[in-house]
Residue, then its C-alpha position, 0 to 999 in steps of 0.5 A: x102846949x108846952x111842947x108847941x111853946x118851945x118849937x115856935x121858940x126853936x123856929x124863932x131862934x132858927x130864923x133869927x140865925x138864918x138872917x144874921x148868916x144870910x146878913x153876915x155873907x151879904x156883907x162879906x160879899x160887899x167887903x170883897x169888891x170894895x176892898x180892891x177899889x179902896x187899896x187902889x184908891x189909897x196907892x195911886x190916889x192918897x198915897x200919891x197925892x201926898x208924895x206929890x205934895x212932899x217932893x214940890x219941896x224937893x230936889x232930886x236928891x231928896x233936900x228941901x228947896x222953895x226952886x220948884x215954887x220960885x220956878x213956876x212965878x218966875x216962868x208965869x211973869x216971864x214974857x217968854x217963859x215955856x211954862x206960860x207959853x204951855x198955859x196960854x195954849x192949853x186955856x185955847x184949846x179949853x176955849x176952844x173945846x168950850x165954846x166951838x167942839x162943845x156947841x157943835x157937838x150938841x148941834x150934831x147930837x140935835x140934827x140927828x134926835x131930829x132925823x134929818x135927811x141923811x140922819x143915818x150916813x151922818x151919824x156914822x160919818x161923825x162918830x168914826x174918829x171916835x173908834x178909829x184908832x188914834x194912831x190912824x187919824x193922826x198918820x191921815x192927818x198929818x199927810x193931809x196938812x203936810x206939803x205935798x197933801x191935799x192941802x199943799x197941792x190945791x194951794x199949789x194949783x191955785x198959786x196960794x202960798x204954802x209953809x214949806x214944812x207943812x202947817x205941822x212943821x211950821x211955829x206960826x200955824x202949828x197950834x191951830x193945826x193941832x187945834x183944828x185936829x182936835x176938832x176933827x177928832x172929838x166931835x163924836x166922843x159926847x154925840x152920843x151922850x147928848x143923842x141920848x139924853x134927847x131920846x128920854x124927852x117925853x115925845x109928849x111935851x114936844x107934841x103940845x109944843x108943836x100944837x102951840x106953835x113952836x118952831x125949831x129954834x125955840x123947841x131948841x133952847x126953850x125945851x130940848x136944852x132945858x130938859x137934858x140940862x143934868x147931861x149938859x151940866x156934868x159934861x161941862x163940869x168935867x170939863x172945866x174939871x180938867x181944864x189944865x188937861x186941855x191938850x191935843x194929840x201933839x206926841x203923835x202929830x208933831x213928835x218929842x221936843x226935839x222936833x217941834x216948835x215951843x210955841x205949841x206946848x201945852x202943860x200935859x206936854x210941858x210936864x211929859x217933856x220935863x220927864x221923859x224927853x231928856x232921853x235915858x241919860x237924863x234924869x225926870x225933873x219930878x219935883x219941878x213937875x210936881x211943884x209946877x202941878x201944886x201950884x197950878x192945882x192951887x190957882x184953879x181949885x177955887x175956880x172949879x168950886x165956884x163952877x160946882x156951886x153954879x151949877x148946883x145951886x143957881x142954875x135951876x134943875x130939870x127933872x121929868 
């Protein structure tokens, strides 16, 4: 009896020692991936951070100034300042995106969910700029738009009037050229996604909706919007997220600062002009940048949070 007693207490002991190795490596294991991500967060993401935030208050040479802070209000009250040109033209394109590339995109999306004629021809048709190198679609683009392209000669042959340097080289279309690109370019980068989305709507709903007399526009908005409405939520929240991100391909389709018009400036080429454009022999006006960034980051941050708070708290969430 004795002897039993003790080798289920050798057992109990064995198992215990089991788990807390079998516990110990699990952990160890855990520690190892997440451990690269943290080091790299911690770098490139606090680290930077808070250089960023130190060198808004500095000059090149490292000493305190307000000029960076002074330069963004003087430039945002400026009728004519680079800086609000650059914001005026990245909040069209955010427009733009939001209001015209988002819609089009969910429609697509719901063309193809319903199998039009053609479904097939169609999806493939509108996902190719997505996987077509950048540098290709631009190259087409630009030959398309420019004056002896397909556009400069059937305004040629039907006596209309064409910019002599393209719409590309010319100040007055050149933003809503690069507009128009983007268009063009982006209407299969969320196609899927909301294709997606779609397929999980149980077949089911949209059954007893067709029995009860709805037609297409209805099944639309009263049960396809609805039901994929957390896909539709998080593709709007990064979008407003990055809204002073809104930008065109405008390095590739119009080239450095040199060579094109001010007037199509958008705030991710405004900060890439002011440290890189100045050539080898000009030093990277970091900290105008970064105090440009700060201020920028400060007027939209409440925005953001506001449109967070909407859409996870007041509008109402669908799950099936």
């Amino acid at each position: 009896m004795q002897e039993q007693t003790q080798l289920q207490a050798v057992k109990k002991k064995s198992k215990k020692s089991g788990m807390g190795s079998f516990r110990r490596n699990q952990l160890i294991f855990i520690w190892l991936w997440l451990v690269p991500p943290i080091v790299t967060s911690l770098i490139f993401g606090f680290y930077e951070k808070v250089q960023s935030i130190m060198m808004a208050f500095q000059d090149l040479e490292g000493n305190f100034t307000l000029y960076n802070i002074t330069y963004f209000f003087n430039e945002m009250f400026s009728q004519d300042g680079q800086l609000l040109i650059a914001l005026k033209n990245t909040l069209t394109h955010f427009t733009v995106g939001l209001f015209i590339k988002f819609p089009f995109q969910l429609l697509i999306a719901y063309l193809i969910y319903k199998k039009v004629y053609g479904y097939k021809i169609w999806r493939y048709i509108f996902y190719f700029p997505a996987i077509i190198p950048n540098i290709a679609m631009t190259t087409v683009f630009i030959e398309i738009v420019s004056k002896h392209g397909l556009f400069g000669n059937m305004c040629q042959q039907f006596g209309w009037t064409y910019p002599a340097d393209g719409l590309l080289g010319n100040p007055d279309t050149v933003t809503g050229t690069v507009i128009a690109y983007g268009i063009w370019d982006s209407l299969g980068q969320s196609m899927l996604l909301f294709c997606g989305a779609m397929t999980r709507i149980p077949t089911d709903t949209l059954e007893a909706g067709r029995l009860d007399g709805v037609k297409a526009f209805r099944e639309f908005f009263n049960i396809i919007l609805p039901m994929i409405w957390p896909t539709l939520s998080t593709i709007l929240l990064l979008a407003i997220t990055g809204i002073l991100e809104a930008s065109g391909s405008l390095l590739l389709l119009v080239g450095d600062q040199t060579s094109f018009s001010i007037n199509a400036h958008t705030l991710s080429f405004w900060m890439w002009s002011k440290v890189y454009a100045g050539g080898k022999n000009m030093a990277g006006q970091y900290t105008l940048v970064c105090g440009v960034g700060l201020c920028l980051t400060l007027l939209v941050l409440p925005f953001i949070f506001f449109v967070k708070w909407i859409f996870t708290e007041v509008l109402p969430q669908v799950e099936y």
